[in-house]
N, C-alpha and C positions, 0 to 999 in steps of 0.2 A: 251917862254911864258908859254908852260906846267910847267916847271923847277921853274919860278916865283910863278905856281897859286899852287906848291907843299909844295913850301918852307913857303906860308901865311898859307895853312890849316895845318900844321904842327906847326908853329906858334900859330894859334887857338885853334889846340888843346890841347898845354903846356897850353896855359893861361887859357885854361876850368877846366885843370884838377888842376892846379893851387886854381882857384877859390873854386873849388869842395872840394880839399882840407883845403881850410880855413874856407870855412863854416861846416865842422865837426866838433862835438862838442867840446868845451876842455875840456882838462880832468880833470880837476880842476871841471869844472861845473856839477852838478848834486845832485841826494841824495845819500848820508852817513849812512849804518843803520850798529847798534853794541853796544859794550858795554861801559862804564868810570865806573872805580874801582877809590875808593879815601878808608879814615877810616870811611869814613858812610857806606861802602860796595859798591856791585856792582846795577847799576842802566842801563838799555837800555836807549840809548839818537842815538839821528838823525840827521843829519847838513844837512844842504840843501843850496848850494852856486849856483848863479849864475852871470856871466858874464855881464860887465857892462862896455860897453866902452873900457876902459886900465885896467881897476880894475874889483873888486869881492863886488857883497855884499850878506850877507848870514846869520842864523842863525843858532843854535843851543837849542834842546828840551832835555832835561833828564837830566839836572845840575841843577832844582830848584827845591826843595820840593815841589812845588804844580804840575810840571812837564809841565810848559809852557817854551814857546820858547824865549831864549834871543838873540838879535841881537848880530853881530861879529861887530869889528870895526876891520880897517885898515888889512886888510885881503891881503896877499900877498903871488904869487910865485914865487919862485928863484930855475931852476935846477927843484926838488923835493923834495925840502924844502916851506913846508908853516907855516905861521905865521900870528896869530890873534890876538886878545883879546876880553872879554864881560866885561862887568859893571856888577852888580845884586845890585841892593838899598834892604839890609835886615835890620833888627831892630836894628843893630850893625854898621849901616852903610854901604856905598859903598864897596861892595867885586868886585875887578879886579884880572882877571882870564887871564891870558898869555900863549898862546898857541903854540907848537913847535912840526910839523907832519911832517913825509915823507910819498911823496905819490911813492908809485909803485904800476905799476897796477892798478887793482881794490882794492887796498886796501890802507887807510888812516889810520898811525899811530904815537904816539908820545906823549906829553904828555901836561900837564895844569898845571902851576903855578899860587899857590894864595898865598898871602902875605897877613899873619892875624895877627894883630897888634904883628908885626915884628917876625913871624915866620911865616915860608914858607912850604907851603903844596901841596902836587902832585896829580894830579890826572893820571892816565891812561888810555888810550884814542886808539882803536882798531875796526876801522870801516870797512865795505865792502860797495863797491858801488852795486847801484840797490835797487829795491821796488818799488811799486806805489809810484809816485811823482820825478819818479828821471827826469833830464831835456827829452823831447821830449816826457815822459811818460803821464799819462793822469792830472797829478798834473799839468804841464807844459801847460796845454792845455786848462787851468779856472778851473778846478776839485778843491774843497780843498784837501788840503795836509789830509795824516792820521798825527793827534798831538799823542806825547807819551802821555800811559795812565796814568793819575798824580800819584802821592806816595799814599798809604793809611796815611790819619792823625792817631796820636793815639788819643787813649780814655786819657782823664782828671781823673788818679785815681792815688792815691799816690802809689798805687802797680809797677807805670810807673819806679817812681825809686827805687824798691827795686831789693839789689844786687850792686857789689862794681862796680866801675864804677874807671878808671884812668881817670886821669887829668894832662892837662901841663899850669898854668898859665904866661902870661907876660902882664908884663906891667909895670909901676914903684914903687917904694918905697913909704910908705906914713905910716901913726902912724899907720893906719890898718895892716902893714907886711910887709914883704919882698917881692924882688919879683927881676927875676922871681922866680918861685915856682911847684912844682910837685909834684904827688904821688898819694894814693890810699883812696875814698870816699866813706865806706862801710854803704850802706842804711837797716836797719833791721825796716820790719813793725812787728808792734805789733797784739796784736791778736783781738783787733778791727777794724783790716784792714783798718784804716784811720790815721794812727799814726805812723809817722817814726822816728826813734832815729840811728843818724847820727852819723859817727865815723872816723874823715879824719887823717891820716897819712902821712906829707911829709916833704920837704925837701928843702933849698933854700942856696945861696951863705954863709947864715948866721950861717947853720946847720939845724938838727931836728926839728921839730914840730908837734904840737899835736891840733887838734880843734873838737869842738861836735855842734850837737844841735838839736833840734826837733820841727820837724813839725808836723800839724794835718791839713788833709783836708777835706772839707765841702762838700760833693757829689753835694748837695742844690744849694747850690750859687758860685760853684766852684772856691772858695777859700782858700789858703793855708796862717794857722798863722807862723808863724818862732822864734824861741827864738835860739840863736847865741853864744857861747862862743870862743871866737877867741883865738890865740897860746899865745898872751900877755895879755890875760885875761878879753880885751875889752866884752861889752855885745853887740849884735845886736838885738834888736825885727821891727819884721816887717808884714806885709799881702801881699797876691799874689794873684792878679786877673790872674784865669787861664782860662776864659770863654771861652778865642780864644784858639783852641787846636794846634797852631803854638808857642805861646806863653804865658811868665807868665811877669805879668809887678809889678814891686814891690813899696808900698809905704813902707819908713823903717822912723823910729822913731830917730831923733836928736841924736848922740852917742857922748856923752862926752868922751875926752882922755887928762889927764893930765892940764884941764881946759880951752881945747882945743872943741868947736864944728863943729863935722862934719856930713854932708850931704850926706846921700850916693844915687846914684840911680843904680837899678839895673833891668835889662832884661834875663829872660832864653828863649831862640829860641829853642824851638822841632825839631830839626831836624830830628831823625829818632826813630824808636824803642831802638836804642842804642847808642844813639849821642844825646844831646846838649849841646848848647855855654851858655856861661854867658861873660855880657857888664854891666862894673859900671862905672860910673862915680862919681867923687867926688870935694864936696865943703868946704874949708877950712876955719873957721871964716871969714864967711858971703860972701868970694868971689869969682867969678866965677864957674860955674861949670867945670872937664876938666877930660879928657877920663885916667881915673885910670887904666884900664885894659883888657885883655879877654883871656877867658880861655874855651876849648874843653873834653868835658869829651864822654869817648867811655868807651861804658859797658867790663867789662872781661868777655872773653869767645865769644864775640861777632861774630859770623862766624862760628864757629868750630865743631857746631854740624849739619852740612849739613849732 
């Protein structure tokens, strides 16, 4: 009888500890705090995942320019291998970010694929577990979480672009140029500090090229005029409402080519002190409009004087 009532509380005891052990946290679940290096620079960002059934749902703070939080989708682990992805709706459209970490330890590393009209960009990705908000801490507990602190926007002054800035365009061919396309966009303001004369240099499957133009902008109504001379001699005039300091949205003037009319539209997204994209799209006698292109410009020199 003793030998029976030994062998149950032994028993009991496996399944307690059993127990005890499943209900510890996993490790997967909790906050994330550290750094993402991409060509915008390095930015603090936070993930904060938790356990959900069989699965994970979680997000992630300090990948958007305003510095809010986007959710993860399909969030999985294998081993010590995890894998996610975000959406971000920018002015450019859906950007999909693909994520591939190992975890050891307290530490979550690895990296972020983004596919930007059809060239792929990395980010790097180096986090430690721990902080307010991590699971069981007081965030876990109804507390808000602390949110990263958002980006500074910049100021609306044509001085934003002076200084040569690289560029890598893609997109497709069309009577505006070739493409892809890259090279170097050297901005010189004038001495009434509202007046740039442009001077791009680059290069494409086709060979050399050469393009100018100038802008002046309006401190008042913060808008920017455009006068265009493109590699094959096209003209562009256009205006750029720069009001929102995320973006510049352009209205451009009908540009005849070869007795051809086209429509162009185009978007510049500020992304940082020394990054932004540009999105056009174009309409070919009278039809449809259809995504021509995008292209990332990063200031030279950008980083180097820490």
């Amino acid at each position: 009888m003793r030998q029976s009532l030994a062998i149950v509380s032994l028993a009991s005891f496996i399944v307690l500890c059993g127990a005890q052990s499943f209900a510890q946290q996993d490790q997967l679940e909790g906050r994330w705090q550290g750094t993402v290096d991409s060509i915008q620079g390095q930015r603090q960002a936070t993930i904060t995942i938790k356990k959900e059934g069989a699965g994970y749902t979680g997000n992630i703070g300090g990948i958007r320019p305003d510095g809010g939080d986007v959710a993860f989708k399909d969030i999985k682990l294998e081993g010590d291998k995890v894998t996610a992805k975000t959406e971000i709706e920018a002015p450019q459209g859906s950007v999909v970010i693909n994520y591939a970490l190992v975890l050891k330890g307290d530490t979550l590393k690895g990296k972020g694929e983004i596919d930007f009209g059809g060239q792929t960009f990395t980010l790097t990705i180096d986090l430690k577990k721990g902080g307010e908000g991590a699971a069981g801490g007081p965030a876990a507990q109804g507390q808000p979480q602390l949110r990263v602190v958002p980006q500074p926007q910049q100021k609306q002054s044509a001085n934003y672009f002076a200084g040569q800035w690289n560029f890598k365009w893609i997109g497709r061919e069309s009577p505006l140029g070739p493409a892809p396309r890259e090279g170097v966009t050297t901005f010189a303001l004038r001495s009434d500090g509202k007046t740039l004369d442009s001077h791009t240099e680059g290069k494409s499957e086709t060979g050399a090229f050469k393009e100018s133009s100038v802008i002046a902008f309006d401190e008042e109504t913060k808008m920017l005029t455009c006068s265009e001379r493109l590699a094959n001699g096209a003209q562009i005039q256009s205006k750029g409402d720069w009001r929102s300091p995320i973006s510049i949205r352009f209205t451009i003037d009908p540009i005849k080519i070869k007795g051809e009319t086209l429509i162009l539209k185009r978007i510049i997204s500020i992304v940082s002190a020394y990054s932004f994209t540009v999105t056009e799209e174009l309409s070919e006698s009278g039809g449809p409009f259809v995504r021509l292109g995008n292209a990332i410009y990063t200031k030279v020199g950008a980083g180097t004087s820490k």
